[in-house]
C-alpha positions, 0 to 999 in steps of 0.5 A, spaced: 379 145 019 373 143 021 367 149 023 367 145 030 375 145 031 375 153 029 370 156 034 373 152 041 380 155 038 376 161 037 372 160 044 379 160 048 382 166 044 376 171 047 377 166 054 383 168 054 382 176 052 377 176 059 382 174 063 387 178 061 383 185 063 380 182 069 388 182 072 389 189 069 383 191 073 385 188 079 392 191 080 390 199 081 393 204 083 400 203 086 400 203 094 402 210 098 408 211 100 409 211 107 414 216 110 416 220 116 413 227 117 414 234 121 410 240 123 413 246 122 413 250 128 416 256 131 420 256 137 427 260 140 432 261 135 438 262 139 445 259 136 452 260 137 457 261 132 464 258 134 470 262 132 477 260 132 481 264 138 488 265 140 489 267 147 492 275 148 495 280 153 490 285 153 498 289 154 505 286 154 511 290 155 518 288 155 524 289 160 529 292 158 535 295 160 537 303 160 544 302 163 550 297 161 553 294 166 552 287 170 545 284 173 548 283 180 541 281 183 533 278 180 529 279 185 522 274 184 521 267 180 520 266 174 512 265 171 510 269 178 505 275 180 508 281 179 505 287 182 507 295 180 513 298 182 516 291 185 523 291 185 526 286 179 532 286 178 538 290 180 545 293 175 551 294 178 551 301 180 558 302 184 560 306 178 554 310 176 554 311 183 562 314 183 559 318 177 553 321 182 558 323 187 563 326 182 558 329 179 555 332 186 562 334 188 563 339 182 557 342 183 558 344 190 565 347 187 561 350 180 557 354 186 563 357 190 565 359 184 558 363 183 557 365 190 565 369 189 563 372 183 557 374 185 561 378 191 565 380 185 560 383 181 557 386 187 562 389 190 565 393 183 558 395 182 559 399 188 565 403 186 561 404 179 556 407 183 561 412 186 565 411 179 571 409 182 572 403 178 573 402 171 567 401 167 571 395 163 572 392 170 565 392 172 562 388 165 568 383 167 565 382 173 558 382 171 560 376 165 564 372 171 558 372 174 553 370 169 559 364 166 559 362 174 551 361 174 551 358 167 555 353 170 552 351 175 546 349 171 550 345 168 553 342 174 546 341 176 544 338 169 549 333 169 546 330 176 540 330 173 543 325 168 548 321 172 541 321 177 537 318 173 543 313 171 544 311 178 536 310 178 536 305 172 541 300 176 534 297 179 529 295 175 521 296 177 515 293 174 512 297 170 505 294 172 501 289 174 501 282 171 505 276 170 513 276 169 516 271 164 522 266 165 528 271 166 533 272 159 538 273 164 541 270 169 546 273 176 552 277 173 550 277 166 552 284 161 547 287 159 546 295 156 541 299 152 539 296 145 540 288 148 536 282 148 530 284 153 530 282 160 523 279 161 517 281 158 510 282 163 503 280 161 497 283 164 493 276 166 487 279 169 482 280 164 486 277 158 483 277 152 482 273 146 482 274 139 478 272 133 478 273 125 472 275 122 470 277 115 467 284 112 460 281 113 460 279 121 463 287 122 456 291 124 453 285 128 461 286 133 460 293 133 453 292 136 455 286 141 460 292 143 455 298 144 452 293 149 454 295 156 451 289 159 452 284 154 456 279 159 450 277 163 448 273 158 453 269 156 453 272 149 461 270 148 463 263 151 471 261 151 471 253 149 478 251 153 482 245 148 479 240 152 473 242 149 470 244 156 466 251 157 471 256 160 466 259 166 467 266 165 463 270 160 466 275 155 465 282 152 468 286 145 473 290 148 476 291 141 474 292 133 481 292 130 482 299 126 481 296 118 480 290 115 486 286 111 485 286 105 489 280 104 484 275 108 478 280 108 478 279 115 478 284 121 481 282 127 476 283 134 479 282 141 474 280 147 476 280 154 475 275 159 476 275 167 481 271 168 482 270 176 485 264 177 490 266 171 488 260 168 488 263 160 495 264 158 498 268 152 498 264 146 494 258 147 489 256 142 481 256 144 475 257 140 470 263 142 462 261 141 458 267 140 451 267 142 447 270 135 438 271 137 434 275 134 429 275 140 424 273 135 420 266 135 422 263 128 418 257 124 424 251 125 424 244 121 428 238 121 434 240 117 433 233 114 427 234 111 431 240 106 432 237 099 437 241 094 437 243 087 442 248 084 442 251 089 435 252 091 433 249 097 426 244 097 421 241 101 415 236 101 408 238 104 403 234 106 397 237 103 390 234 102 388 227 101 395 225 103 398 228 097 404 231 097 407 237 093 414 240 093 415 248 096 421 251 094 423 255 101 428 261 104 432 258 109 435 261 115 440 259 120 441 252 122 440 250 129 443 244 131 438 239 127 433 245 126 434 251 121 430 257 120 425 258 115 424 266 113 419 264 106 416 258 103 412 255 110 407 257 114 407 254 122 402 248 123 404 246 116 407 237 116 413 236 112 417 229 110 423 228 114 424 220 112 422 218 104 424 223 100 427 220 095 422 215 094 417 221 092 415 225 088 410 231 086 403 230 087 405 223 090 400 220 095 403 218 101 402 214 108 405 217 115 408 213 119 406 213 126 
């Protein structure tokens, strides 16, 4: 090879080198990351947590007959008002009534018998007196005497139960509520220990009752302490069109124990229902408002990022650099949660972008 031809290959070999090194220089560090930010700011913590519910009587009783014998008469609609002492139905009484009288009759007779021999026991104890009669004579009257009076209790006890046999043929409410579709209808037989006749429901209030676990137990003793607690809509019933009922309720049982089957325990909260238009038996939900009347620090849930189970956001600190904090979170809030540790307030945190950074990465925000 010739000296000129091995310097020019030489020449365009270091030519080449140069060039390569002047692009590497020109590329730089990668461009930042454009990403969506959020400030950490502390705002009204007030959520609702909602609970499945299913519509009941705060008290129910069943109508049933004391008596046999044939209904002879229904004295109201099915699904009506009823009020206290409002007569219902009617038992054929005709011979309950011939057992009242019969029994009357004996006890008139029972007490002739006792008006003889207290005269009897008046008149040997007389002649006692003057020992003009026998002694055995006097101790019959006396016993006649103490038999007779016996026996008019007896006759008085048994009017007593006819009485309250011939009152069973009619049927009063018991109390104030809503009547069902009769069992029964005119002249069917019925007698004690048969299927009930009706069943009565309180309507207003009524009450719904909702599950929950061992955890929540503390929180519902205090909601029912609260004398005041349905001022503020703590409870709101959700009907199953979804639409808000428009009466607040209040906590008007914690159920005794927890079962220990689901580990749950059972809570009746009452609502006023003047229109009667919750009826026992239909499936709601109950939201229960949860506050704890402090100002909280709230992110955009979105910013949250999770790792075995630890939970992770990216701040953007100086520089336009940013860095992961692991945080505490608390309650979510619609598209909000609550953070208890990790954040201070003022602090910007990345809601869109995440998966395209990482620790120390330099970022640009988006306007």
């Amino acid at each position: 090879m010739k000296l000129s031809t091995y310097f020019t290959l030489l020449t365009s070999v270091a030519l080449f080198a140069c060039g390569g090194n002047k692009t590497d220089q020109q590329q730089g560090p990668p461009p930042p990351t454009p990403v969506s930010v959020a400030k950490a700011t502390k705002g009204n913590a007030t959520y609702y947590d909602e609970f499945p519910a299913t519509v009941t009587a705060l008290l129910e009783v069943e109508i049933q007959p004391q008596v046999a014998g044939n209904i002879t008469g229904i004295f109201f609609q099915d699904g009506q008002h009823v009020s206290k002492g409002q007569k219902l139905y009617s038992i054929d009484p005709q011979q309950y009534r011939a057992s009242y009288d019969q029994a009357v009759a004996n006890l008139n007779v029972q007490k002739a018998n006792l008006n003889r021999a207290q005269k009897d026991a008046d008149r040997y104890n007389t002649l006692a007196q003057q020992d003009a009669v026998a002694k055995q004579l006097v101790d019959n009257a006396n016993a006649t005497l103490e038999s007779a009076k016996m026996q008019v209790e007896a006759a008085q006890a048994a009017i007593r139960q006819v009485g309250t046999n011939l009152k069973y043929t009619t049927i009063f409410a018991p109390m104030d509520g809503t009547i069902g579709i009769s069992q029964v209808r005119l002249g069917a037989a019925v007698a004690p220990g048969s299927t009930p006749l009706n069943t009565i429901s309180s309507d207003n209030p009524i009450a719904a009752d909702v599950q929950i676990d061992e955890s929540q137990i503390q929180r519902f003793l205090k909601l029912q302490s609260q004398p005041n607690v349905t001022r503020d809509s703590t409870f709101v019933l959700l009907l199953p069109s979804g639409q808000p009922y428009p009466f607040p309720g209040s906590v008007r049982i914690v159920d005794r124990a927890v079962d220990p089957q689901t580990g749950t325990l059972r809570v009746r909260i009452a609502f006023p229902n003047p229109n009667r238009q919750l009826k026992p038996g239909l499936n709601v939900n109950v939201r229960v408002k949860n506050s704890t009347g402090e100002p909280q620090l709230l992110i955009p849930y979105q910013a949250v990022t999770e790792q075995m189970s630890e939970y992770f956001v990216f701040v953007v600190g100086d520089s336009s650099k940013v860095s992961q904090k692991k945080v505490t979170l608390g309650a979510r809030i619609n598209d909000k949660v609550v953070v208890k540790n990790g954040l201070t307030e003022g602090e910007s945190v990345v809601t869109e972008g995440t998966q395209k950074i990482r620790e120390g990465a330099k970022v640009k925000i988006n306007e």
